[in-house]
C-alpha positions in Angstrom: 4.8 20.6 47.6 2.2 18.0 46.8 2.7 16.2 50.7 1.0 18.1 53.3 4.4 17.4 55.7 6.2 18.5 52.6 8.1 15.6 52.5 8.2 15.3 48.8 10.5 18.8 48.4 13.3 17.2 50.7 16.7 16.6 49.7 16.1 18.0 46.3 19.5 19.8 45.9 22.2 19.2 43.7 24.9 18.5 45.8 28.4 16.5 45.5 26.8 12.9 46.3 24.2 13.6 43.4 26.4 15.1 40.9 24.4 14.9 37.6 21.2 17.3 37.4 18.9 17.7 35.0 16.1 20.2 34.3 12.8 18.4 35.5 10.1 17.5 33.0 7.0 19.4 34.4 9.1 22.4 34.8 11.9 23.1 32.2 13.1 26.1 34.7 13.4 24.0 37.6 17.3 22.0 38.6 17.0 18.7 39.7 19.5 16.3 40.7 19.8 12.6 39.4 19.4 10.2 42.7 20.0 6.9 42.6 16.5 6.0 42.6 15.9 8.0 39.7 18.5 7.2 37.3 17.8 4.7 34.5 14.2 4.5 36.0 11.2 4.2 33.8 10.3 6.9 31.4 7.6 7.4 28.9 8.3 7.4 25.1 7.3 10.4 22.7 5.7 8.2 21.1 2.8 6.7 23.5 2.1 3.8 21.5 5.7 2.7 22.6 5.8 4.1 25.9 8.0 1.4 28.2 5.5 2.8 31.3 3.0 5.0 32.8 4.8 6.6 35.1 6.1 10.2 34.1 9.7 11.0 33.1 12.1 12.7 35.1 14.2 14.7 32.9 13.1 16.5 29.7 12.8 15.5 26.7 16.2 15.2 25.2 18.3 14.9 28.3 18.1 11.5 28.6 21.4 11.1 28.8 21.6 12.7 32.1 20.0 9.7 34.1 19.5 6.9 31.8 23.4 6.2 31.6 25.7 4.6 34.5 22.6 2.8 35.9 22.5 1.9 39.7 20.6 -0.6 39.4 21.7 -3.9 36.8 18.8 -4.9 36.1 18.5 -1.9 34.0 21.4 -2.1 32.1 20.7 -2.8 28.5 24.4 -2.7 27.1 27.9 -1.3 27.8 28.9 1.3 25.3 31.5 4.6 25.2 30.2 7.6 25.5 32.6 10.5 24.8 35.1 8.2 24.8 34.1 6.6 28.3 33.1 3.5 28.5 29.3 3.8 30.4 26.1 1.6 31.2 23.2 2.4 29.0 19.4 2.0 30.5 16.9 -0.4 28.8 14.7 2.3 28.9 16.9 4.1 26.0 17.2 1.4 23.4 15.3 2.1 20.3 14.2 5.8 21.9 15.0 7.5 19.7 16.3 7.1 15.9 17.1 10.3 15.5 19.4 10.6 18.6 22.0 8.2 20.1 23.7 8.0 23.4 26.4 5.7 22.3 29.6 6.6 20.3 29.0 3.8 18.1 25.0 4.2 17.5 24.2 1.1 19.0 21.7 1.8 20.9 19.7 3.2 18.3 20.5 0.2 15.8 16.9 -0.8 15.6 14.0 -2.5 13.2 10.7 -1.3 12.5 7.8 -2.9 11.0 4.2 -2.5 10.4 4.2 -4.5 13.5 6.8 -3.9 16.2 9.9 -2.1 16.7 12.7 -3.9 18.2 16.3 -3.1 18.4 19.0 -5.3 15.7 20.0 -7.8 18.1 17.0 -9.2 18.7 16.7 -10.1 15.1 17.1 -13.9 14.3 17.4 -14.9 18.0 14.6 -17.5 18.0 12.2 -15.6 19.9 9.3 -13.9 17.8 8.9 -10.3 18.9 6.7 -9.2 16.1 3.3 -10.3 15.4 4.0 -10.5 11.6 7.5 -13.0 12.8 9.1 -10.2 10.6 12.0 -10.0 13.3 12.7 -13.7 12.8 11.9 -14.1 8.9 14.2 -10.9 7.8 16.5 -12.3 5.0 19.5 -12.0 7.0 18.8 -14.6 9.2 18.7 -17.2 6.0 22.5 -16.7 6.2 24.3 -17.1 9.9 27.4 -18.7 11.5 27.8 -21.7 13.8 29.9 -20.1 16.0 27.5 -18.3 18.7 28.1 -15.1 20.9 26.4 -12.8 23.4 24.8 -10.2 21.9 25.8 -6.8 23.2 21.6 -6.2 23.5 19.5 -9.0 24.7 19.4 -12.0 27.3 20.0 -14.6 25.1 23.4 -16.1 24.9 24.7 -18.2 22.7 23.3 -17.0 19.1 24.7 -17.3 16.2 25.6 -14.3 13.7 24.1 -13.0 10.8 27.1 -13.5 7.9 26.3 -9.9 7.0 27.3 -8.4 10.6 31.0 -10.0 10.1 33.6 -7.6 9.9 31.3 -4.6 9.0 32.6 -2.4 11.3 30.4 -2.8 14.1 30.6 -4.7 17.5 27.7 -6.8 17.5 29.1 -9.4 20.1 30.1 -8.6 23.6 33.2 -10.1 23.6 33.6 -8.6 19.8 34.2 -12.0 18.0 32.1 -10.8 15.2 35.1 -8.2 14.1 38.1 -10.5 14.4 40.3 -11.1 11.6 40.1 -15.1 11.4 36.4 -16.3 10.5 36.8 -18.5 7.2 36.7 -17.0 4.1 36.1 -18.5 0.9 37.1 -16.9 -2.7 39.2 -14.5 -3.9 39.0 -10.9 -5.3 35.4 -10.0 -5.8 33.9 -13.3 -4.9 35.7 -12.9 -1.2 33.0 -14.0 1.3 32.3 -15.3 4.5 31.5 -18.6 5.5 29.1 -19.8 7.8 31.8 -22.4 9.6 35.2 -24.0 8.8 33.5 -27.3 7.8 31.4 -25.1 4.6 32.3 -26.0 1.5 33.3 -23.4 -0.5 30.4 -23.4 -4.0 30.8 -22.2 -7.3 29.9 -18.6 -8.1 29.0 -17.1 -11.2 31.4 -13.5 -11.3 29.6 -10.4 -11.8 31.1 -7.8 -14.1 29.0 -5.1 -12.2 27.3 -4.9 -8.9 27.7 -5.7 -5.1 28.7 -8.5 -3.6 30.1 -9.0 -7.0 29.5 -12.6 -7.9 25.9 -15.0 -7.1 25.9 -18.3 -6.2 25.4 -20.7 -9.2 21.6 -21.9 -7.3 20.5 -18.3 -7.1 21.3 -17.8 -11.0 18.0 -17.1 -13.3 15.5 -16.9 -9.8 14.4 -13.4 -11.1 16.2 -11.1 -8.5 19.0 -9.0 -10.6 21.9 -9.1 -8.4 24.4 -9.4 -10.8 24.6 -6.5 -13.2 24.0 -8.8 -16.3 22.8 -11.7 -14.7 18.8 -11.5 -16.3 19.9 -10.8 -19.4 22.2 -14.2 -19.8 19.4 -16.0 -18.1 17.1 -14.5 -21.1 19.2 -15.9 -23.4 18.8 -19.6 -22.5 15.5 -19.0 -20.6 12.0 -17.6 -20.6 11.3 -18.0 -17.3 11.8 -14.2 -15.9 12.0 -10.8 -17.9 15.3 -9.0 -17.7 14.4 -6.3 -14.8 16.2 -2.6 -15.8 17.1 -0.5 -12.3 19.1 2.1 -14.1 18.1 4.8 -16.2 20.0 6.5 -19.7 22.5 8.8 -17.7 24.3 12.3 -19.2 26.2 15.4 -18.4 27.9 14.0 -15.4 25.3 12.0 -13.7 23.0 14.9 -13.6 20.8 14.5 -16.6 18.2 10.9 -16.2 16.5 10.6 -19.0 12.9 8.1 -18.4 10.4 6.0 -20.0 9.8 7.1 -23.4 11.6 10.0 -23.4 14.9 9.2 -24.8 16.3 10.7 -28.1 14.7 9.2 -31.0 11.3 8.0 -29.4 9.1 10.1 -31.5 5.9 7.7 -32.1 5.5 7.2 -28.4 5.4 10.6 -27.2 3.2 11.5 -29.8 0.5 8.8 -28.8 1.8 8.9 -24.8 2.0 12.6 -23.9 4.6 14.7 -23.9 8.0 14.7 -22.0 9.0 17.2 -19.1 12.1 18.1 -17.4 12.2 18.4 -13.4 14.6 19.4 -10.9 15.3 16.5 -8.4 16.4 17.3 -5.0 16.1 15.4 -1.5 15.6 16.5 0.9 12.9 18.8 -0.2 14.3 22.6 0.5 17.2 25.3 -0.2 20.2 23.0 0.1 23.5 24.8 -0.2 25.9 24.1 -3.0 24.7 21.1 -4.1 23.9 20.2 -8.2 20.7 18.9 -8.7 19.5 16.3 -11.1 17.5 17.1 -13.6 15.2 14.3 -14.9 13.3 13.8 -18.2 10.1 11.9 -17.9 6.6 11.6 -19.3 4.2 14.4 -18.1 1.4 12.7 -17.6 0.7 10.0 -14.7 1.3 6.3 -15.5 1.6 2.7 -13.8 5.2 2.0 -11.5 4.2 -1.5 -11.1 6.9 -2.7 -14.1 9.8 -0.2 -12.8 12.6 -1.1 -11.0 15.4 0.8 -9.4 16.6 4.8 -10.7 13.0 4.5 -13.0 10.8 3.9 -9.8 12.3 6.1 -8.0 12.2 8.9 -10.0 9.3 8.9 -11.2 7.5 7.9 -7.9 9.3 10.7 -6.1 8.4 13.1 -8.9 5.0 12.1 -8.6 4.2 10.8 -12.2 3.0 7.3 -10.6 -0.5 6.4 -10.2 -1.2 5.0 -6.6 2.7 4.6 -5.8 4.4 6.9 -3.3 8.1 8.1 -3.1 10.1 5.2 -1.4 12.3 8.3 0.2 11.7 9.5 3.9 15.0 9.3 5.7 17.2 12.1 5.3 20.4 11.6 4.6 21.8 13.8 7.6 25.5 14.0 8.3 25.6 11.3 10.9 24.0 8.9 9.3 25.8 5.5 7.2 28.8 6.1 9.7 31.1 3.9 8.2 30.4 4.6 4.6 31.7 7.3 2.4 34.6 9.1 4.6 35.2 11.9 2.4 32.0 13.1 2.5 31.2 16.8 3.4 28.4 18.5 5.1 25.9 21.1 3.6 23.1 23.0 5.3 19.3 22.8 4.6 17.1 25.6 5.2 19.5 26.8 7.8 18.1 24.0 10.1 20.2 20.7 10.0 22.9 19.4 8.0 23.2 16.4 5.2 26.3 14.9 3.6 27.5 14.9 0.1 29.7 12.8 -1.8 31.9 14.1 -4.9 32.1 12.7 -8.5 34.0 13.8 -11.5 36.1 16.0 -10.0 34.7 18.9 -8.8 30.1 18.1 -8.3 28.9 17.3 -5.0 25.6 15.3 -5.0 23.7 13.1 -2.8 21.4 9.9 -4.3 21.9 7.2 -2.0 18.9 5.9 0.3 19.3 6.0 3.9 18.0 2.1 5.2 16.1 2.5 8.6 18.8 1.6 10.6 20.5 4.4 9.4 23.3 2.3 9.2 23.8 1.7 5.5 23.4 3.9 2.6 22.6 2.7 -1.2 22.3 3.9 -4.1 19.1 4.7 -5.8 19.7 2.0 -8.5 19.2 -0.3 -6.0 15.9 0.7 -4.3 12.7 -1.3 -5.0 14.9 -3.8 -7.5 13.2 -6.9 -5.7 16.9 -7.4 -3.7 16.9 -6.6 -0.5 20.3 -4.6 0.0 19.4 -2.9 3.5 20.2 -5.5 6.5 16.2 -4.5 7.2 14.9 -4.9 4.2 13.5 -0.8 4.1 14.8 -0.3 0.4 11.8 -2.6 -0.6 9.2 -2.0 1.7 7.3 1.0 0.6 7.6 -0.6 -3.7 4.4 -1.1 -5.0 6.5 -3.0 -7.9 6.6 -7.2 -6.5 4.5 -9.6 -5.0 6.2 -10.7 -1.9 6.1 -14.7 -0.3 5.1 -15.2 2.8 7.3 -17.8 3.7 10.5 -17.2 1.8 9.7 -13.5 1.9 10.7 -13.7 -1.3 10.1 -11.2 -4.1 8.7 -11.8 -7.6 8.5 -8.8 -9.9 4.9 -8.1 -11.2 5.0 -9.0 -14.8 1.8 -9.5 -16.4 -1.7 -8.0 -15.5 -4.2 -10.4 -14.1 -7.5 -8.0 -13.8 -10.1 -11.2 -13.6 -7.9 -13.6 -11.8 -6.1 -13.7 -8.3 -2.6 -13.6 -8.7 -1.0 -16.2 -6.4 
């Protein structure tokens, strides 16, 4: 009791018109039920520098679900989602919790965007209101590419945005009334240069087709601007241009896609080890641990420390994650846990790690179950490691070039140019 009349301790039993209980957050042994005046009310974050208020929470910590969902109140309600199966009210309080935890079947309540700045959740990217000090919600590179056509956004206030050409048809319902999913937005090309377009009036432009790679083809005005999204595309810009230096994101790959062999250290490369230092091999695994039956990579690379600032791709990556770089850490540091990339890679099987959680594998040639693919923040996407800090941003949130130390990046195109030359007297601009 902490009122002298007791008043405080009264009608504190579960009881048919209460029906969801929790256990209470000051006292993990002690029932509670979930009143109306309780539910979807405001709660303190782990995470105190993103705590939504000071008052304390009601339920602990990871039963959230028990009174932020089916809110009483509207002006709580963040989105409509299922949940199980049941179509529920989610609090406002919940969105962007937790990354590692979602309420929703879909995950979209955890679809969220973090920079060095501010944490917001995916719909309130591009929306013309700048959450983040940095404007980093409003200057992401999706939002160079949207639709005329506007929607309500399943989070948010705003109504009538338009949609980011990249959350068309993937799978996800990003619009309330799910126009972004439908089957009839305007396409242009054919085969591997199949795209979106941004309205029916667009005029469909040239494309230059890609013989490797994802989307598969680049616009003819993107050609030779120093960003290899093409597979080949530096290398025929070489041959008619100096402007940019072919950028190399893959590395000299054996025995089934577990041998990478770096640097200096391929077969025949004598002189330069003898000057450079001698080569080692390493077992490669992520996450870090005793992870059961998967095959790990084994990766030949210089002993001694040296520069990533002129690696790209499969060479930055594993030699930053090996921790042969000199002042460049590993760009890994979300696990690639089961859940995770839901749409992508249905075949995929689960393994154990350390006997504490469980990550996903994919299998190649046959019978070898691996995982290399970076998880993006939103935890939405997975790519592979060929295309991690390669001056491209592949991850809807741009997380697959954040932590490269590789690129100078624009601050009003955001824009990355590859660090080619060494300037140690001037300021490079």
């Amino acid at each position: 009791e902490n009122c002298d009349d007791g008043e405080d301790e009264e009608d504190c039993t579960v009881t048919p018109s209460t029906e969801t209980y929790c256990r209470h957050y000051n006292d993990h042994d002690h029932i509670v039920p979930v009143h109306n005046y309780t539910r979807c009310s405001p709660m303190k974050n782990p995470d105190d520098s993103l705590s939504t208020s000071s008052s304390n929470r009601y339920c602990v910590l990871g039963e959230e679900e028990s009174y932020q969902t089916n809110c009483s109140d509207p002006t709580n309600i963040a989105l409509n989602c299922e949940i199980n199966g049941y179509l529920s009210s989610v609090s406002k309080y919940l969105i962007c919790y937790n990354d590692t935890k979602s309420v929703c079947d879909d995950h979209i309540d955890s679809s969220c965007y973090s920079t060095k700045s501010c944490k917001i959740h995916k719909h309130l990217l591009c929306d013309q209101n700048t959450d983040c000090v940095d404007y980093s919600d409003e200057k992401n590179p999706i939002c160079l590419s949207t639709t005329r056509d506007t929607c309500k956004r399943r989070v948010g206030v705003e109504s009538g945005l338009p949609i980011p050409i990249s959350w068309l048809r993937d799978g996800i319902w990003d619009c309330v009334d799910g126009i972004d999913e439908t089957e009839d937005w305007p396409k242009c090309g054919v085969g591997k240069t199949l795209r979106y377009k941004s309205s029916v009036e667009e005029k469909c432009q040239n494309v230059f087709v890609c013989r490797t790679g994802i989307p598969g083809y680049e616009l003819i005005g993107n050609l030779c601007d120093g960003l290899e999204n093409c597979g080949n595309e530096n290398k025929i810009c070489n041959s008619v241009s100096t402007r940019f230096e072919s950028l190399t994101t893959a590395v000299l790959t054996s025995n089934k896609g577990l041998t990478k062999t770096l640097s200096y250290c391929l077969k025949g490369l004598g002189s330069p080890k003898f000057f450079l230092g001698a080569c080692v091999n390493e077992r490669f695994t992520y996450p870090n641990g005793d992870i059961f039956g998967v095959q790990t990579t084994s990766v030949i690379l210089p002993q001694s420390k040296q520069s990533c600032d002129y690696m790209y791709g499969e060479q930055y990556l594993y030699t930053s994650c090996t921790e042969r770089c000199k002042e460049t850490s590993c760009p890994l540091r979300n696990v690639p846990r089961y859940e995770v990339c839901p749409s992508q890679f249905p075949d995929r099987i689960g393994t154990i790690v350390n006997n504490e959680y469980l990550i996903f594998l994919t299998k190649s040639f046959g019978t070898l179950y691996t995982n290399r693919y970076f998880i993006c923040d939103d935890k939405i996407k997975c790519i592979d490691f060929s295309k991690v800090c390669d001056l491209v941003y592949d991850c809807e949130d741009g997380s697959d070039e954040v932590q490269c130390t590789n690129h100078f990046k624009c601050n009003s195109s955001e824009k990355l140019l590859p660090k080619k030359k060494k300037v140690p007297t001037a300021t490079l601009r």
